[in-house]
C-alpha positions as CSV (number, residue, x, y, z in Angstrom):
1,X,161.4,28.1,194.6
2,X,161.9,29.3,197.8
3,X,162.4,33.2,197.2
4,X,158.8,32.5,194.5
5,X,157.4,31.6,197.7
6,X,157.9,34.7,199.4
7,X,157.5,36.6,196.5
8,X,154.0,35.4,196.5
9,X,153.3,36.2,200.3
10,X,154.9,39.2,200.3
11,X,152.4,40.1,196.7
12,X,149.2,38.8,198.6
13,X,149.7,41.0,201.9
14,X,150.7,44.3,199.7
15,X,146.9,43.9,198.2
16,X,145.2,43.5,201.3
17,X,146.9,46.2,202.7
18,X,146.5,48.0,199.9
19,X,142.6,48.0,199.8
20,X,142.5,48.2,203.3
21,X,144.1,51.5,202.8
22,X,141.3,52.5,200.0
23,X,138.5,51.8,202.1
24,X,140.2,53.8,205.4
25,X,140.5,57.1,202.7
26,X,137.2,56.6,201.2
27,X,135.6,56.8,204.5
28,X,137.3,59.7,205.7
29,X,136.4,61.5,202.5
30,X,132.6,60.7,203.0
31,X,133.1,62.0,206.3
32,X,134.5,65.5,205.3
33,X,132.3,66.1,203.0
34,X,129.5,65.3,205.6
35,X,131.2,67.6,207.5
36,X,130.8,70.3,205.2
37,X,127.7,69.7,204.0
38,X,126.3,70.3,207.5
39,X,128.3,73.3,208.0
40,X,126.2,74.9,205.4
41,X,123.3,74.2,206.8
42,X,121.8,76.4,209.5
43,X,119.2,75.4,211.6
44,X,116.4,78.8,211.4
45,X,113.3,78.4,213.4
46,X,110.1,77.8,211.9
47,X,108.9,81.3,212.6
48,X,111.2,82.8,210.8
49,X,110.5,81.5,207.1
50,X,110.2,84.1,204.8
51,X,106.0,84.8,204.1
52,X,106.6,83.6,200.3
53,X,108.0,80.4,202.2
54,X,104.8,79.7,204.5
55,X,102.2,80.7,201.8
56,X,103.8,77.9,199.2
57,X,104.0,75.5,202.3
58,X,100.4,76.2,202.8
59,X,99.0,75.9,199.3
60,X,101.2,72.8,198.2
61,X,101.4,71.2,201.3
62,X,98.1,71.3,203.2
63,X,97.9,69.2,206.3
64,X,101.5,68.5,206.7
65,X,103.4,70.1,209.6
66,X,107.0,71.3,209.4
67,X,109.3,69.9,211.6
68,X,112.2,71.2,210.8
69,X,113.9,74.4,208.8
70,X,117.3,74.8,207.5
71,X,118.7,78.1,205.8
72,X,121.4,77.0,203.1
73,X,122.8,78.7,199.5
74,X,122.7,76.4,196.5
75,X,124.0,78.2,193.2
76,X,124.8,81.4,195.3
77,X,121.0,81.5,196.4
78,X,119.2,81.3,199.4
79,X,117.2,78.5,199.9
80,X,115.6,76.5,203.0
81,X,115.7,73.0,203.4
82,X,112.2,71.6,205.5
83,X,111.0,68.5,206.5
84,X,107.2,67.7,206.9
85,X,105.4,65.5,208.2
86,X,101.8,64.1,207.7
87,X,100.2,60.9,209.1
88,X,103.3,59.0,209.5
89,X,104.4,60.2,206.2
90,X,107.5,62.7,206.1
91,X,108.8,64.4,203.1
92,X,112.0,66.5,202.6
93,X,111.8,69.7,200.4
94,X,114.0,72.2,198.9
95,X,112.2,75.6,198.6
96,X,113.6,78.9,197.2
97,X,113.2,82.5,198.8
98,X,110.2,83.0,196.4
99,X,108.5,80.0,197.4
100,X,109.3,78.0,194.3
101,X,109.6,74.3,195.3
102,X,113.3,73.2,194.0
103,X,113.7,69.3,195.2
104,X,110.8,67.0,196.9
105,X,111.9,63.9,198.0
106,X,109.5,61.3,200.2
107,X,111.2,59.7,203.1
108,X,111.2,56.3,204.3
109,X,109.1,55.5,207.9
110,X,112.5,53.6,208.7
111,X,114.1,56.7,207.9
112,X,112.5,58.7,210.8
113,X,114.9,58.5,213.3
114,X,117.2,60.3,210.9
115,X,115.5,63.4,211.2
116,X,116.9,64.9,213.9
């Protein structure tokens, strides 16, 4: 009964470890691929956009003011990453070199601080 005893113990402490283990990996792994994610990101200034960039900002986005510009490739093409923001409202977009909009996603106010 005795050895059951351990047997159980010994059982019980090999799963905790176990998943403690799991979680340690898995945030290590979200980490890299942070890591790399930002590495392909390169901060550009505003003023440098291409012109097809600024006129499609203009025309779709009137009133809202870039913050921020990021130059990165996404299926071997060149496309810019911008945030924008317009009374209190911020939006992320994902714009080719033509000008063609790709991604638009609306950010949460609690969000904000995350823009960086």
């Amino acid at each position: 009964m005795r050895k059951l005893s351990y047997l159980i113990v010994f059982a019980a402490l090999s799963l905790i470890s176990t998943t403690t283990f799991a979680q340690e990996v898995k945030e290590e792994v979200k980490a890299e691929v942070k890591k790399v994610l930002q590495e392909d990101k390169v901060e550009v200034k505003l003023s440098e956009l291409p012109e097809a960039v600024t006129d499609a900002l203009g025309d779709e986005f009137e009133g809202y003011t870039a913050k921020k510009a990021y130059k990165t490739k996404k299926e071997d093409k060149e496309v810019f990453y911008i945030k924008l923001e317009k009374e209190g409202k911020y939006i992320k977009i994902l714009i080719d070199a033509e000008g063609r909009v790709i991604e638009k996603k609306e950010i949460e106010i609690k969000e904000k601080s995350k823009l960086g």
